[in-house]
C-alpha positions in Angstrom: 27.2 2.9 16.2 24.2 4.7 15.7 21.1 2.7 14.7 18.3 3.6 12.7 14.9 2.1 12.0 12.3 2.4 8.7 8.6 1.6 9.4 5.9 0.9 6.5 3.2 1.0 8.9 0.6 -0.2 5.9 -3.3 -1.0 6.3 -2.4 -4.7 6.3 1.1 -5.0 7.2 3.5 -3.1 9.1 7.5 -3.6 7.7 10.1 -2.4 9.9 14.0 -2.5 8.5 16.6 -1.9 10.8 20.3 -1.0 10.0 23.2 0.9 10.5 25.2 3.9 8.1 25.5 1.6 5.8 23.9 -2.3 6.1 20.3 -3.6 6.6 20.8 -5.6 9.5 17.5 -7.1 10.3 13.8 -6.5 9.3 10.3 -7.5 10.8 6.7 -7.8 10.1 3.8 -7.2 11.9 -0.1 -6.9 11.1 -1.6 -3.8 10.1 -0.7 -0.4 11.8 -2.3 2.5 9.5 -4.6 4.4 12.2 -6.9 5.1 9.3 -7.6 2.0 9.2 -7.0 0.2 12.6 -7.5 1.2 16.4 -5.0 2.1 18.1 -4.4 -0.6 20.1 -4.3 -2.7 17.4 -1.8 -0.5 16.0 0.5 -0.3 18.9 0.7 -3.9 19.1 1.6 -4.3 15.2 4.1 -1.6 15.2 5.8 -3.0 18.3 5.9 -6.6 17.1 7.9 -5.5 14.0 9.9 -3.1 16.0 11.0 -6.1 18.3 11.7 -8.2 15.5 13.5 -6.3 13.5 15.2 -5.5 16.7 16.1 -9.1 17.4 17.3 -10.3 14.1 19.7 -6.7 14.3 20.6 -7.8 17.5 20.4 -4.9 18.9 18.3 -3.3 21.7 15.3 -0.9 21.0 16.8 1.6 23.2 19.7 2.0 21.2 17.7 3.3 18.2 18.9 6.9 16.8 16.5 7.8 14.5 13.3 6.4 13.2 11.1 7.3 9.9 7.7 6.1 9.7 5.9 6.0 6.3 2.0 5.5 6.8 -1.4 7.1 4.7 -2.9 9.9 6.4 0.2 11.1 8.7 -0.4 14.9 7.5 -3.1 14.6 10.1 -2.6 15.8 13.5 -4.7 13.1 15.3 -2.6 10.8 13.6 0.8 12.0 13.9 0.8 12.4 17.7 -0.9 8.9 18.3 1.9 7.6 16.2 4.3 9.9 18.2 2.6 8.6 21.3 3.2 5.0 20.3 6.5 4.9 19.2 7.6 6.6 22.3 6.7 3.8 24.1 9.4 1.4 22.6 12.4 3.6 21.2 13.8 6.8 21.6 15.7 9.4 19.4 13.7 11.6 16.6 10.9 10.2 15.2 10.1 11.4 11.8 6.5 10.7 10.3 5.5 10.9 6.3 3.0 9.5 4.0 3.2 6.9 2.8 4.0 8.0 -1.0 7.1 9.8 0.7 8.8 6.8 1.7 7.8 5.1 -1.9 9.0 7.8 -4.0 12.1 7.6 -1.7 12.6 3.8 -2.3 12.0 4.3 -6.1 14.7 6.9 -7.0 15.7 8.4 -4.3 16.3 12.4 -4.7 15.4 12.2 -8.3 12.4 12.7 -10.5 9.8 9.9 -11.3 5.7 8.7 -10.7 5.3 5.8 -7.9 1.4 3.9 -8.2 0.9 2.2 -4.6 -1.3 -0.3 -4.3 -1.6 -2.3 -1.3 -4.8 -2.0 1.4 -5.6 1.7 -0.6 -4.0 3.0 -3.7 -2.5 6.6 -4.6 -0.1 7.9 -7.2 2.6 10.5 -6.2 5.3 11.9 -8.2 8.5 14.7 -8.3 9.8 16.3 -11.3 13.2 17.6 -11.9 12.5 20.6 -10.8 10.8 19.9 -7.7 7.4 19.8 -7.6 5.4 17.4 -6.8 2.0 15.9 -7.5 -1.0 13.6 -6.3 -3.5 11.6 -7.6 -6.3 9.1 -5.3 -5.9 8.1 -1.8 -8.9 9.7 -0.9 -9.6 7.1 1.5 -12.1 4.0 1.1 -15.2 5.1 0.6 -14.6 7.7 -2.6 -11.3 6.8 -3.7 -8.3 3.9 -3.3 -9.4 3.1 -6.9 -7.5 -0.4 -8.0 -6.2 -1.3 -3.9 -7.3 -4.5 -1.8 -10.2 -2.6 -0.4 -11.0 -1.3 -3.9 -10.2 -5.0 -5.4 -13.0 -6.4 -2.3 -15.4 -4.2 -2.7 -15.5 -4.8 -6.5 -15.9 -8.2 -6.2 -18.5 -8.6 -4.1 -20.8 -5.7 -6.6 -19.9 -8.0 -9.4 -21.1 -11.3 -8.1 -24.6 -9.7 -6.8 -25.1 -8.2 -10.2 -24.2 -11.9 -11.4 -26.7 -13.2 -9.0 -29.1 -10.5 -10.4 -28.8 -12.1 -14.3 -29.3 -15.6 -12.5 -25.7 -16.8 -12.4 -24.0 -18.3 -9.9 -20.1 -18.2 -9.7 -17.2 -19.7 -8.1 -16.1 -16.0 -7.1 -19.3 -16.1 -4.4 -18.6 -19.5 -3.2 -14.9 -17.7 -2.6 -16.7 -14.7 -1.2 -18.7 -16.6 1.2 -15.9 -18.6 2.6 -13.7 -16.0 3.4 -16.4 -14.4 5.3 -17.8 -17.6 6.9 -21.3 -17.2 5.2 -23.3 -19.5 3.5 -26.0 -17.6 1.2 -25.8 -14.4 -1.0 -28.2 -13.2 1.7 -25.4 -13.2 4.2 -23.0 -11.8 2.0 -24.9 -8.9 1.6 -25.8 -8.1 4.7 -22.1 -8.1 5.7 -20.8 -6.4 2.9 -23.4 -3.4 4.2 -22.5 -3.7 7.5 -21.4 -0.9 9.8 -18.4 -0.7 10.6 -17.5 -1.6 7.1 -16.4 -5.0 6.8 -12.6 -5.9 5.5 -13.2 -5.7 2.1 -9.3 -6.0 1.3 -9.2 -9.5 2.8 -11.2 -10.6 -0.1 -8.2 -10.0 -2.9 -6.3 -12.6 -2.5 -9.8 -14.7 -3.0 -10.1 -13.1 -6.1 -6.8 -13.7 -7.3 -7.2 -17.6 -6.4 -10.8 -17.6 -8.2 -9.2 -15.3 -11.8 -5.9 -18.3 -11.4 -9.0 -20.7 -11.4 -10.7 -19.2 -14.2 -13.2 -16.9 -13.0 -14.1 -14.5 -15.7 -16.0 -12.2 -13.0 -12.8 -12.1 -11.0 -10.6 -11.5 -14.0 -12.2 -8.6 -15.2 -12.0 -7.1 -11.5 -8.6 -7.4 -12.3 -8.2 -6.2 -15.5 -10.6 -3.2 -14.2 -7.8 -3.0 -11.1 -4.9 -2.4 -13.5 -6.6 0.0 -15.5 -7.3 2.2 -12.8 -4.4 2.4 -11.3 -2.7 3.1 -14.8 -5.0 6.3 -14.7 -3.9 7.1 -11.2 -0.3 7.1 -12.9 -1.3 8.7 -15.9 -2.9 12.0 -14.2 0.5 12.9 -12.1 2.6 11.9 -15.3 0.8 14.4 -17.1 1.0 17.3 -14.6 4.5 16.9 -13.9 5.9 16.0 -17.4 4.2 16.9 -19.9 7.0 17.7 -22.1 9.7 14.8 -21.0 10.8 12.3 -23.2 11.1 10.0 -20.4 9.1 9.6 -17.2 11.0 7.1 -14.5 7.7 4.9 -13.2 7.6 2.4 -10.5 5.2 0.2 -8.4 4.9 -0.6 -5.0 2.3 -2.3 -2.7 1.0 -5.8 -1.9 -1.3 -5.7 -5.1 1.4 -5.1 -7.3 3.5 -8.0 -6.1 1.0 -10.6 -5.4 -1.1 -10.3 -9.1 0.6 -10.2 -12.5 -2.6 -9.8 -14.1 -2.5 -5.9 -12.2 1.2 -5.4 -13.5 0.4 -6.2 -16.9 -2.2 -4.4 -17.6 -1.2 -1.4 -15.6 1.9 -1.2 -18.0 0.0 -1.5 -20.6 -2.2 1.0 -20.2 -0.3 3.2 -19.0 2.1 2.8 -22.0 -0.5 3.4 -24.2 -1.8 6.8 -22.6 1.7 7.9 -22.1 3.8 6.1 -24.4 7.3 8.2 -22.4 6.6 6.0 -19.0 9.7 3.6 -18.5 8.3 1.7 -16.2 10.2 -0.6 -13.5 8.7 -3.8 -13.5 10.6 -4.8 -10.3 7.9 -4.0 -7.1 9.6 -1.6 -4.7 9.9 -2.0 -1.3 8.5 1.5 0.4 10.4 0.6 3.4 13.7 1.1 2.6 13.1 4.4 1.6 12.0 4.8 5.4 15.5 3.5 6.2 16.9 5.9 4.0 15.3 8.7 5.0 15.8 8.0 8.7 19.7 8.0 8.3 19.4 11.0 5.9 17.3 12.2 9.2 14.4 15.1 8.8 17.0 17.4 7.7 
């Protein structure tokens, strides 16, 4: 029985499915394993623990793995490719197929058909495919010009806003969140690590800015709100080079800030609705890697 495996190998989380022809038979988790992001140690160690998982739960060995598809940001670049290469050759065996991230998405969204997917998880892009092929991008440009509306983007955001707060005299719960997460104790502190080289984790600070909007934080709210709205324009520029004339454009989400903040959701929908009233948008989150899975037993042909 042949056995194939579908890696999400995200800036925060790796996702591994395993399954047969036609069955998921077990999945795993692991921290994250995008080399954009992480070393590579760190990232062989995240993609093995989901590997082995998975592997476990499947009951099944790595060795006996077929065919594997890996979707993670950044894997049109050599460097990248052959270190995930390198890696996974280490564990399993058989083909090894390696796409961005958006592949798998669009994959897990609607398959060989036509429609816009908006990641957001650690960064953010928008990727889409017409009915008559072609394709389109908008952000992912990495961190430090792009990833508009991600964790990292959602972070970064946060801590601006509360130093401009802090500028105008006001102090708000958002920085006592801020400061916590990072184990500081003054804005002082918080400034000095949020300029600190290497860049500090900025995404690490959006679920503290989720917790701090639930509690009532107008700051973090409008991070939000300002979230959503710019991932609708991520949307909004492949939908409009792809389909300019279709009634109806299939749209879908996918990413850890999608699922985890209804605030994003909603007003992602709705501004997208309103700049291009044909979106039908799926308000169910995907799951990017099942579209790996997919395209593993499809294989690279």
């Amino acid at each position: 029985m042949p056995i194939f495996l579908g890696i999400d190998g995200g800036g925060t989380k790796t996702s591994c499915l395993a399954g047969d022809e036609q069955a998921v038979l077990g999945s795993g988790t692991g921290a994250g394993s995008n080399l954009v992001r992480v070393s590579e140690p760190y990232a062989r160690e995240s993609l093995a623990a989901a590997i082995r998982q998975a592997c476990v739960v499947a009951n099944v060995a790595p060795a006996q793995v077929t065919r594997t598809c890996v979707g993670m940001a950044g894997a049109a670049r050599p460097e990248i490719n052959r270190a995930v290469r390198r890696i996974l050759a280490e564990f399993i065996p058989g083909e090894i197929q390696i796409v961005g991230d958006m592949v798998i998405a669009l994959e897990a969204a609607f398959g060989a058909g036509a429609g816009v997917v908006v990641i957001a998880g650690t960064g953010s892009i928008a990727y889409g495919r017409n009915s008559a092929g072609q394709t389109a991008r908008a952000g992912g440009w990495g961190p430090a010009i792009s990833d508009e509306g991600s964790g990292h983007w959602i972070g970064r955001s946060a801590v601006a806003a509360v130093m401009r707060a802090h500028d105008e005299g006001e102090r708000t719960t958002l920085l006592e969140c801020i400061q916590k997460t990072w184990g500081v104790s003054t804005h002082d502190q918080v400034v000095l690590a949020a300029n600190a080289h290497p860049a500090p984790n900025f995404s690490e600070l959006a679920p503290v800015v989720l917790l701090a909007a639930d509690a009532g934080d107008t700051l973090a709210t409008a991070v939000l709100t300002q979230a959503g709205a710019e991932l609708a324009a991520l949307g909004d520029i492949v939908v409009r080079r792809l389909f300019q004339d279709a009634a109806a454009v299939p749209v879908a989400m996918s990413g850890g800030v999608f699922r985890n903040n209804a605030l994003v959701r909603q007003v992602f929908y709705n501004n997208l609705r309103s700049r291009r009233p044909q979106a039908s948008l799926n308000t169910t989150v995907i799951e990017s890697v099942r579209g790996a899975l997919e395209m593993a037993r499809r294989g690279s042909n």
